[in-house]
Biopython code that builds the backbone (N, CA, C, O; Angstrom):
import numpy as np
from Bio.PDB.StructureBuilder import StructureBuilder

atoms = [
    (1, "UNK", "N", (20.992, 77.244, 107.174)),
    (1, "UNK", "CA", (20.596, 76.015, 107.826)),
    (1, "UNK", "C", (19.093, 76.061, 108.105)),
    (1, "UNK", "O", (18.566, 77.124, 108.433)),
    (2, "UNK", "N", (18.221, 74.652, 107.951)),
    (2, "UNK", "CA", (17.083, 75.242, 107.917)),
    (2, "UNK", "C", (16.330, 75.020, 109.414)),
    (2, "UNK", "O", (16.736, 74.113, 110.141)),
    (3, "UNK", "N", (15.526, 75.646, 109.721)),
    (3, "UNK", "CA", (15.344, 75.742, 111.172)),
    (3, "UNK", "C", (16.235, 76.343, 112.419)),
    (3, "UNK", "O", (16.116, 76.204, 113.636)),
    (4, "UNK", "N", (17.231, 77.111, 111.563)),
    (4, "UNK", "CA", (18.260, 77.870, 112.379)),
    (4, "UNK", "C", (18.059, 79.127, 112.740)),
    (4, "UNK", "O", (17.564, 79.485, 111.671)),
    (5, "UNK", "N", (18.046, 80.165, 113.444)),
    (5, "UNK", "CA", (17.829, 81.774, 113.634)),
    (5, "UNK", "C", (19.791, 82.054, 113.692)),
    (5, "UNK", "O", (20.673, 81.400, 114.248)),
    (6, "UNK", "N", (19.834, 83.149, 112.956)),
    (6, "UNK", "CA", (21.204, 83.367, 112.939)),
    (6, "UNK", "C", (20.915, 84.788, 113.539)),
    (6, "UNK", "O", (20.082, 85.459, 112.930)),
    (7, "UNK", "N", (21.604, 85.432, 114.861)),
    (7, "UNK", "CA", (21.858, 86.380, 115.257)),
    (7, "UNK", "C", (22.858, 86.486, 115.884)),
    (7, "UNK", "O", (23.317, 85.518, 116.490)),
    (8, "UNK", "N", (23.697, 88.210, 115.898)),
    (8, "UNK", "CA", (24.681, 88.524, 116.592)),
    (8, "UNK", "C", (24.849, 87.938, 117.628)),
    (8, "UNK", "O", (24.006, 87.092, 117.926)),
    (9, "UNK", "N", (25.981, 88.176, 118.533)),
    (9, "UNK", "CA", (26.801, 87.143, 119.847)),
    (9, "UNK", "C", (25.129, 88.238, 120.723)),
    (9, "UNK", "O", (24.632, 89.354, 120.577)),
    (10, "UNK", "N", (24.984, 87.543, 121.204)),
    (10, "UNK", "CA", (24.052, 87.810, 122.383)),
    (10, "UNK", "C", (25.331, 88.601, 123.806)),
    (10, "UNK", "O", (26.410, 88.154, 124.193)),
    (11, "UNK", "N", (24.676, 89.703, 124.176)),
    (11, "UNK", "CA", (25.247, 89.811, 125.659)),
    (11, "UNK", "C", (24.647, 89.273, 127.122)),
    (11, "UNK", "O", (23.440, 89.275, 127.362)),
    (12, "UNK", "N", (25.356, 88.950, 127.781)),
    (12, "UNK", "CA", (24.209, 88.567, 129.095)),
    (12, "UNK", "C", (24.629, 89.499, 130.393)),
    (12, "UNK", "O", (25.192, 88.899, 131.308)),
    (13, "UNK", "N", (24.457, 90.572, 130.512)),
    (13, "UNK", "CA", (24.452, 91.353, 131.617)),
    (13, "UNK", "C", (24.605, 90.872, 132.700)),
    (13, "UNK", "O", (25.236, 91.703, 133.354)),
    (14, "UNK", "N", (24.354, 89.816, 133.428)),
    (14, "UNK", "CA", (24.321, 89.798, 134.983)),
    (14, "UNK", "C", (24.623, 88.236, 135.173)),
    (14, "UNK", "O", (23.631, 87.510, 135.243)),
    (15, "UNK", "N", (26.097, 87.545, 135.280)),
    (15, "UNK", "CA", (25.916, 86.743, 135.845)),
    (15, "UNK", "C", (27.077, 86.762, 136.641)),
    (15, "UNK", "O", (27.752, 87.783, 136.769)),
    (16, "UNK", "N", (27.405, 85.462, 137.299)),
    (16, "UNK", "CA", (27.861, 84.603, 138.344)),
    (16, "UNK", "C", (28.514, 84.296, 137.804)),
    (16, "UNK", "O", (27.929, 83.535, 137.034)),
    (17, "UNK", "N", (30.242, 84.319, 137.384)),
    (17, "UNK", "CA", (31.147, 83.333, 136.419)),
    (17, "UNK", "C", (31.861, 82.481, 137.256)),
    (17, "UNK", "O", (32.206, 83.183, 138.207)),
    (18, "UNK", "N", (32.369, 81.065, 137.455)),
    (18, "UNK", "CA", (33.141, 80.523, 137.769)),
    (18, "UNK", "C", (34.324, 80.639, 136.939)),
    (18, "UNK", "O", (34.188, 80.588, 135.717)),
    (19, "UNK", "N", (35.706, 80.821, 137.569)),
    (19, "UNK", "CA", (35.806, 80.513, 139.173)),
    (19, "UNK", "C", (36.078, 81.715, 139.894)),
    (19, "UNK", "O", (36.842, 81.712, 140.859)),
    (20, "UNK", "N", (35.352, 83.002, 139.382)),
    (20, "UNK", "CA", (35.356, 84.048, 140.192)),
    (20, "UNK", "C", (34.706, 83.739, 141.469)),
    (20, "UNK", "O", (35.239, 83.991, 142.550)),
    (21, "UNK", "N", (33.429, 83.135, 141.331)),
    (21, "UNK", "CA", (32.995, 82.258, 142.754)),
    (21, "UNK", "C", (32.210, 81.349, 142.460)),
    (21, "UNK", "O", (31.457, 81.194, 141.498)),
    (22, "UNK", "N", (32.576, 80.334, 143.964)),
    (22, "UNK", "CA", (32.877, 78.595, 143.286)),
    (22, "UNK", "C", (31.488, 78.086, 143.064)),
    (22, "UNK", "O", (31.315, 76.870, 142.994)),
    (23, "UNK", "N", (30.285, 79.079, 142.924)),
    (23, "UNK", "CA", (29.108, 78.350, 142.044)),
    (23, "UNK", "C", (28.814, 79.147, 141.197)),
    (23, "UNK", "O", (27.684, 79.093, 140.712)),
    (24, "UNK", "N", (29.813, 80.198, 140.733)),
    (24, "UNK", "CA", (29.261, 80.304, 139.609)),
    (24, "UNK", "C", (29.173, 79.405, 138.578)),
    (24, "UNK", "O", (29.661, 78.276, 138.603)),
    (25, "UNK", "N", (28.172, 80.192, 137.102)),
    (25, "UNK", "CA", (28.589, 79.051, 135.711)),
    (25, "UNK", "C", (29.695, 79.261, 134.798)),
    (25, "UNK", "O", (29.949, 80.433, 134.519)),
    (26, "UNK", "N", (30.207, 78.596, 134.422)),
    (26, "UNK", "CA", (31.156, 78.049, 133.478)),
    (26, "UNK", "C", (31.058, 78.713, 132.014)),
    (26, "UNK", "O", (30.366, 78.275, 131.095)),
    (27, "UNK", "N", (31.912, 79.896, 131.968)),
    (27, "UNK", "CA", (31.002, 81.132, 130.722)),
    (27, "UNK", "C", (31.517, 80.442, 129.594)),
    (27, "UNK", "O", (31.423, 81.152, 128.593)),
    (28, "UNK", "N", (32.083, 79.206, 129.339)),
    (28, "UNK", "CA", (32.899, 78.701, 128.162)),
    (28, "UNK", "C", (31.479, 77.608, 127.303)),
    (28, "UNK", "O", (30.966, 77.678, 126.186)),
    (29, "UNK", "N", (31.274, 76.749, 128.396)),
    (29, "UNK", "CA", (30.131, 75.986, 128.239)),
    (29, "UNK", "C", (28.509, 76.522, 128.252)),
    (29, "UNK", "O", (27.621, 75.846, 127.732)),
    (30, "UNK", "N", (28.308, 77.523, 128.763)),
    (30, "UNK", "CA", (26.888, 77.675, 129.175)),
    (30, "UNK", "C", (26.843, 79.258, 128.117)),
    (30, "UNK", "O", (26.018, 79.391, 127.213)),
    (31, "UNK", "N", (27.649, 80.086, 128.385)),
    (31, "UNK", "CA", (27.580, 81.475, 127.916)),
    (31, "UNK", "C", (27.524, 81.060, 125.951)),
    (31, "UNK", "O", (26.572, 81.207, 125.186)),
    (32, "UNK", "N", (28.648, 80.633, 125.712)),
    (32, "UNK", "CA", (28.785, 80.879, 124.382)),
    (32, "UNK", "C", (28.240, 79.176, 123.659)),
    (32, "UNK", "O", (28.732, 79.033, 122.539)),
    (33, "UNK", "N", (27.519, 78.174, 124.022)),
    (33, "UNK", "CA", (26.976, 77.810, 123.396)),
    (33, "UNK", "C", (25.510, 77.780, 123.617)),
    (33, "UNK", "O", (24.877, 76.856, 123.107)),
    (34, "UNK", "N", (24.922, 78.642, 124.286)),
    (34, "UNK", "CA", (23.954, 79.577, 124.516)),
    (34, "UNK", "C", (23.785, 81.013, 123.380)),
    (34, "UNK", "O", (22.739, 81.623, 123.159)),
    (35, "UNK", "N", (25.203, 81.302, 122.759)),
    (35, "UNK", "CA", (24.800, 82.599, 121.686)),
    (35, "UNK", "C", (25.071, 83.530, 122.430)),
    (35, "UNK", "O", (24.514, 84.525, 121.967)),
    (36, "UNK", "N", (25.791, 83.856, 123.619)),
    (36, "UNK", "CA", (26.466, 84.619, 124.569)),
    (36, "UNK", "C", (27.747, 84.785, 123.991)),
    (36, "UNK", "O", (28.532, 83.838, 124.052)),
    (37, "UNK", "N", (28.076, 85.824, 123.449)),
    (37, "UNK", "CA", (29.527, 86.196, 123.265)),
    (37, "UNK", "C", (30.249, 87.311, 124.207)),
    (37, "UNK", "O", (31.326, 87.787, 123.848)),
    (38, "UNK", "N", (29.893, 87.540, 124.901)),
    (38, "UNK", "CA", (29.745, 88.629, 126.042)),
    (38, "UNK", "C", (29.180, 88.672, 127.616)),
    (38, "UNK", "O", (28.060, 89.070, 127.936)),
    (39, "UNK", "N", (29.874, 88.333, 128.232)),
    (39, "UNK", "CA", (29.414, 87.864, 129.847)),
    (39, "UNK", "C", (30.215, 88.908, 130.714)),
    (39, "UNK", "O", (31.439, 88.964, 130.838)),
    (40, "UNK", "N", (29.116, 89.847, 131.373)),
    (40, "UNK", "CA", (29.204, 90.891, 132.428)),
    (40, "UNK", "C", (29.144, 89.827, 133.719)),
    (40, "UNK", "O", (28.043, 89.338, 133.969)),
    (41, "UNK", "N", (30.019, 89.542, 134.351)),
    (41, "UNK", "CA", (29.911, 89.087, 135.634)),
    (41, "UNK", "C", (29.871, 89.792, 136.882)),
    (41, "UNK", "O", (30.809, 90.358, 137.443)),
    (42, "UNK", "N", (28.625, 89.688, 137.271)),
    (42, "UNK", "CA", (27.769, 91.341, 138.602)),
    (42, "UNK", "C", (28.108, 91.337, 139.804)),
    (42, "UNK", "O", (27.379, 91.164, 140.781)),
    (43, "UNK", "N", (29.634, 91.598, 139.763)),
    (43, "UNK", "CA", (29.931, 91.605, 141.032)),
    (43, "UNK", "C", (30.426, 90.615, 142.023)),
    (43, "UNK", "O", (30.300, 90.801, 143.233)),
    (44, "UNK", "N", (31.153, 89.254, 141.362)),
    (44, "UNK", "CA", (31.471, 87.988, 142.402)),
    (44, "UNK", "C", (32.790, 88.290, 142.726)),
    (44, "UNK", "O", (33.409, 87.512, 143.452)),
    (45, "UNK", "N", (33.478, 89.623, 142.163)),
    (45, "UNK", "CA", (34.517, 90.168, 143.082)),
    (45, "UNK", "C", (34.610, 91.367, 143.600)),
    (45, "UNK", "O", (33.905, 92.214, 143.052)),
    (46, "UNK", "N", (35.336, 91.751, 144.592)),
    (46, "UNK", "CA", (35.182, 92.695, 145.570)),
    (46, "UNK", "C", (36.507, 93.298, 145.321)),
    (46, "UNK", "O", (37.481, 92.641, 144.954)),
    (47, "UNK", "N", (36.512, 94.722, 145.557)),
    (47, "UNK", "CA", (38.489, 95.440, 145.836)),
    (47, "UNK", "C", (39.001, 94.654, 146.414)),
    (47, "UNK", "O", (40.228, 94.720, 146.343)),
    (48, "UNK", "N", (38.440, 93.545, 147.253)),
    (48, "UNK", "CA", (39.878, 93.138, 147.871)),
    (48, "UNK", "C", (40.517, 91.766, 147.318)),
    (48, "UNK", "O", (41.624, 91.272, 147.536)),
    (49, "UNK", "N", (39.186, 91.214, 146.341)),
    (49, "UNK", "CA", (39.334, 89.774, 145.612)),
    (49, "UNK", "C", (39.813, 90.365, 144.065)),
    (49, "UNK", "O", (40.201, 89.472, 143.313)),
    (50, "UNK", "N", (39.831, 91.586, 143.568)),
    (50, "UNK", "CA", (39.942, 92.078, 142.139)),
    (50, "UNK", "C", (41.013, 91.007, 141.471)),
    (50, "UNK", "O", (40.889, 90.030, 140.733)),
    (51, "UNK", "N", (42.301, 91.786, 142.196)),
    (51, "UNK", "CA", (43.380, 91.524, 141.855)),
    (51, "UNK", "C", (44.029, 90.031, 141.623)),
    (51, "UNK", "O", (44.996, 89.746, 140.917)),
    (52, "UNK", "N", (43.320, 89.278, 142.317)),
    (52, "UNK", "CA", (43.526, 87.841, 142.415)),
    (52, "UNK", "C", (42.683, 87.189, 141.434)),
    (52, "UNK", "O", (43.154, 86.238, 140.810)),
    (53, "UNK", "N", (41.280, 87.648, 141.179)),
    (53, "UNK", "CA", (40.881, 86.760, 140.169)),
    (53, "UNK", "C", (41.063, 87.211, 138.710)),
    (53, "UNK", "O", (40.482, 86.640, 137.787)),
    (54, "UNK", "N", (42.077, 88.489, 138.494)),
    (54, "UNK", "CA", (42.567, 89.218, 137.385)),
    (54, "UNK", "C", (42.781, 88.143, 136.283)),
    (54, "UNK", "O", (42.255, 88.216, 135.172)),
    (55, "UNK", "N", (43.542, 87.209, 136.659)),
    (55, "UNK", "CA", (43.901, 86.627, 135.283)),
    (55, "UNK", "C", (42.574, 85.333, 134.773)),
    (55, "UNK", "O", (42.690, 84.315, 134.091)),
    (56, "UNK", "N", (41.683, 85.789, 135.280)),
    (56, "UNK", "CA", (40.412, 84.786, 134.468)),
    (56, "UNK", "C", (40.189, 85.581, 133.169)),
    (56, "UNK", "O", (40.089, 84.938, 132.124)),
    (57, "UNK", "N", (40.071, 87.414, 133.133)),
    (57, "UNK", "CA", (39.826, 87.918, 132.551)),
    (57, "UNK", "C", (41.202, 88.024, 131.328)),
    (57, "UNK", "O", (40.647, 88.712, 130.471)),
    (58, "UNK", "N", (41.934, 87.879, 131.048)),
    (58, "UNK", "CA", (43.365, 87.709, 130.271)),
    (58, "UNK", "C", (43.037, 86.466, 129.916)),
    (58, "UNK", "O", (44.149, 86.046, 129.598)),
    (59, "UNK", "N", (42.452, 85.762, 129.780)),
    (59, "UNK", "CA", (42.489, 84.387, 128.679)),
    (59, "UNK", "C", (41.090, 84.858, 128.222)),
    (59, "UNK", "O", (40.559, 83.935, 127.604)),
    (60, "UNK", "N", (40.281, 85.964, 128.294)),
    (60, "UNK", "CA", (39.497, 86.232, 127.444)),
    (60, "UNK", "C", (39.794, 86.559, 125.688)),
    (60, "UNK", "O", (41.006, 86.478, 125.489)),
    (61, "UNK", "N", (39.025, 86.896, 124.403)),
    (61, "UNK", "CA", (40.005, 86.518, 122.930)),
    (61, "UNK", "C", (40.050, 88.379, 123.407)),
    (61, "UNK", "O", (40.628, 88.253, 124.487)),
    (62, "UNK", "N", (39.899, 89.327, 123.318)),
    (62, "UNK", "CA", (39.955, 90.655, 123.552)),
    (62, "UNK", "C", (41.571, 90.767, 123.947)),
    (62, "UNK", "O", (42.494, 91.210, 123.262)),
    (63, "UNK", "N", (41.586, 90.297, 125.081)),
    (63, "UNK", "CA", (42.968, 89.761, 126.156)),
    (63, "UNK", "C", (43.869, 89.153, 124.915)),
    (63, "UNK", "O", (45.087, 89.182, 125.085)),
    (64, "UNK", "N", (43.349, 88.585, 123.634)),
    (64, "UNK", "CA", (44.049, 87.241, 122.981)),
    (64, "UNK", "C", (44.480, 86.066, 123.422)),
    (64, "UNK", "O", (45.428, 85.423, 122.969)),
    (65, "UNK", "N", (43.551, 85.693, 124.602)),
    (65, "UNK", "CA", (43.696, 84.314, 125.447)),
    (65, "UNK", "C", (42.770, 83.556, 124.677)),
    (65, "UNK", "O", (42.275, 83.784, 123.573)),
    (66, "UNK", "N", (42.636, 82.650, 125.442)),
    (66, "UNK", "CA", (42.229, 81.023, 125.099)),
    (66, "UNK", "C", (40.423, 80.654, 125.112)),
    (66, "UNK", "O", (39.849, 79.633, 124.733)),
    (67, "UNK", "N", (39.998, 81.619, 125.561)),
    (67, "UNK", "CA", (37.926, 81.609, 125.702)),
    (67, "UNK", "C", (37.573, 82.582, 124.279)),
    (67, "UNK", "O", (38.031, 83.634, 123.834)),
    (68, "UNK", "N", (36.614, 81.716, 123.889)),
    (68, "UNK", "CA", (35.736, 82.384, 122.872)),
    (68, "UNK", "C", (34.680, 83.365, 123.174)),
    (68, "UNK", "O", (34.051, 83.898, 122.260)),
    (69, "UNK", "N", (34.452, 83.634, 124.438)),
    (69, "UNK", "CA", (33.374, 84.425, 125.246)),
    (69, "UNK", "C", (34.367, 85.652, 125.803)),
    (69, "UNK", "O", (35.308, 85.412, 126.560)),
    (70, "UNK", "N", (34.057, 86.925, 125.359)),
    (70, "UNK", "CA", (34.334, 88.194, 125.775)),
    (70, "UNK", "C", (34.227, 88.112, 127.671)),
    (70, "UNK", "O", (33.094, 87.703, 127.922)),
    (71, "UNK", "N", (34.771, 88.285, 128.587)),
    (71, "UNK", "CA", (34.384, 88.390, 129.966)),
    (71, "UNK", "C", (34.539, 89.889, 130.239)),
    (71, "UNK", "O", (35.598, 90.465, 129.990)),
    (72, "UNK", "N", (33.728, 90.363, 130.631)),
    (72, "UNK", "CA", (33.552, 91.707, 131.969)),
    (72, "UNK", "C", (33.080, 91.471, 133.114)),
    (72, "UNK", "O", (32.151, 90.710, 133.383)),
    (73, "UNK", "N", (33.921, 92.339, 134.075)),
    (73, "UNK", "CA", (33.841, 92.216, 135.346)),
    (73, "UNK", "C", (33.656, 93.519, 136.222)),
    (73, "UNK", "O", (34.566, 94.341, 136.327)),
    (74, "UNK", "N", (32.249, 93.688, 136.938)),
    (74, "UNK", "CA", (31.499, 95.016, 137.991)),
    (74, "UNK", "C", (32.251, 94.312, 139.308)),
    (74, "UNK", "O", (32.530, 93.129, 139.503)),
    (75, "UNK", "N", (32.471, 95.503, 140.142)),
    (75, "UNK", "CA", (33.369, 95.196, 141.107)),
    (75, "UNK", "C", (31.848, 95.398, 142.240)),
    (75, "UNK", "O", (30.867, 96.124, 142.074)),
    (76, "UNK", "N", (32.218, 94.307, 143.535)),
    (76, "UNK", "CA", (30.875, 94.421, 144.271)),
    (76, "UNK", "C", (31.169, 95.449, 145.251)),
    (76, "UNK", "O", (32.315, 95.824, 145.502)),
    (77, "UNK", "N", (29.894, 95.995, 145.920)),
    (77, "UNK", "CA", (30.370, 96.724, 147.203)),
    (77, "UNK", "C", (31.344, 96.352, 148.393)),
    (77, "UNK", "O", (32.083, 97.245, 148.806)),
    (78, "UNK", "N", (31.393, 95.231, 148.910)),
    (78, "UNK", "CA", (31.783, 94.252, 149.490)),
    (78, "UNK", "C", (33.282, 94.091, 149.119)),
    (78, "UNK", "O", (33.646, 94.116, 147.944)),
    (79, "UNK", "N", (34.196, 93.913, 150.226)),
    (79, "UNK", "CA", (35.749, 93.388, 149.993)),
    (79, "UNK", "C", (35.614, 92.797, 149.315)),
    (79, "UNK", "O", (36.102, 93.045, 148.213)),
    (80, "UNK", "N", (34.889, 91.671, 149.523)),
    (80, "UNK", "CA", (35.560, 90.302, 149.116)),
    (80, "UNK", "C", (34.372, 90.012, 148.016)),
    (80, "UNK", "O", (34.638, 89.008, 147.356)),
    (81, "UNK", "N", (33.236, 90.582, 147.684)),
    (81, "UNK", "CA", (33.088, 90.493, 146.275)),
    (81, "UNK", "C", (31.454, 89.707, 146.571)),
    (81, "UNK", "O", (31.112, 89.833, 147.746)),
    (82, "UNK", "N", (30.648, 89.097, 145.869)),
    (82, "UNK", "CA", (29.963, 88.492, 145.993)),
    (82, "UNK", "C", (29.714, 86.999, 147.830)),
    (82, "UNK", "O", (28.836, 86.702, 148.641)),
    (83, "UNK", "N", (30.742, 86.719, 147.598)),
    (83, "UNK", "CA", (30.978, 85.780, 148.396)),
    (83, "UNK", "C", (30.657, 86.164, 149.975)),
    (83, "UNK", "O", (30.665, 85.240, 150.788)),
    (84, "UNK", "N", (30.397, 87.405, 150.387)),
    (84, "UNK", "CA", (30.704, 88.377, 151.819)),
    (84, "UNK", "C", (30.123, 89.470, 151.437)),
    (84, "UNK", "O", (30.053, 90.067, 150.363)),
    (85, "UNK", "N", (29.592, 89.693, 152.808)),
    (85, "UNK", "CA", (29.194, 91.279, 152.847)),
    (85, "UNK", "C", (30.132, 91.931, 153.994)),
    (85, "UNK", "O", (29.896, 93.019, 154.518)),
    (86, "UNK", "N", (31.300, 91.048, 154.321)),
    (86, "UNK", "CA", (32.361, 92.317, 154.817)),
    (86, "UNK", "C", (33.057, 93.528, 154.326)),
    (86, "UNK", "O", (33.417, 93.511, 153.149)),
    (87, "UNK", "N", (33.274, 94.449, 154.957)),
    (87, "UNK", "CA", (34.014, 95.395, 153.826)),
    (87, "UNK", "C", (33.291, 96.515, 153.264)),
    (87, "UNK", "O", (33.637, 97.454, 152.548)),
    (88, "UNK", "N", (31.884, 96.061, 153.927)),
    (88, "UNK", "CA", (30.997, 97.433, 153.124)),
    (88, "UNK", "C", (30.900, 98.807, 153.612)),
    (88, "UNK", "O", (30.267, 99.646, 152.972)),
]
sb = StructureBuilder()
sb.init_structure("model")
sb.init_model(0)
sb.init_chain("A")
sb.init_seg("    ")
for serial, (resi, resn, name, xyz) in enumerate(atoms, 1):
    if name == "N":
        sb.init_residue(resn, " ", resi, " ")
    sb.init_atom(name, np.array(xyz, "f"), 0.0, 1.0, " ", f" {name:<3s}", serial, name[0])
structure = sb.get_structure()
């Protein structure tokens, strides 16, 4: 295509995914038609939020779910994850 750059899925190390927390961005829309095939989300859950926002990560294609964007998830210091600094 002319005027196109063709490169591998881009990773993006550090973001905010919704609806791990409610401002993060939207890794379906912003990540992968951005050239993001890979979204590390830094921490918007905590040990005590893990378990509950578990199944965002299972509709990832890895998972064989329904998103074209790979998701990973760093657990925060914090219970409750990004959202709080209780728990630390």
């Amino acid at each position: 295509m002319p005027g196109c750059i063709i490169t591998p899925g881009w990773i993006d190390h550090h973001t905010h995914l919704y609806p791990l927390i409610p401002n993060g961005i939207p890794a379906e829309s912003v990540c992968f038609s951005s050239g993001v095939t890979t979204a590390v989300d830094a921490g918007s859950t905590g040990c005590g939020t893990y378990e509950k926002n578990r199944p965002v990560i299972k509709l990832a294609p890895g998972n064989k779910g329904l998103l074209k964007c790979q998701l990973r998830r760093l657990v925060h210091a914090a219970k409750s994850g990004k959202r709080g600094s209780e728990g630390l």
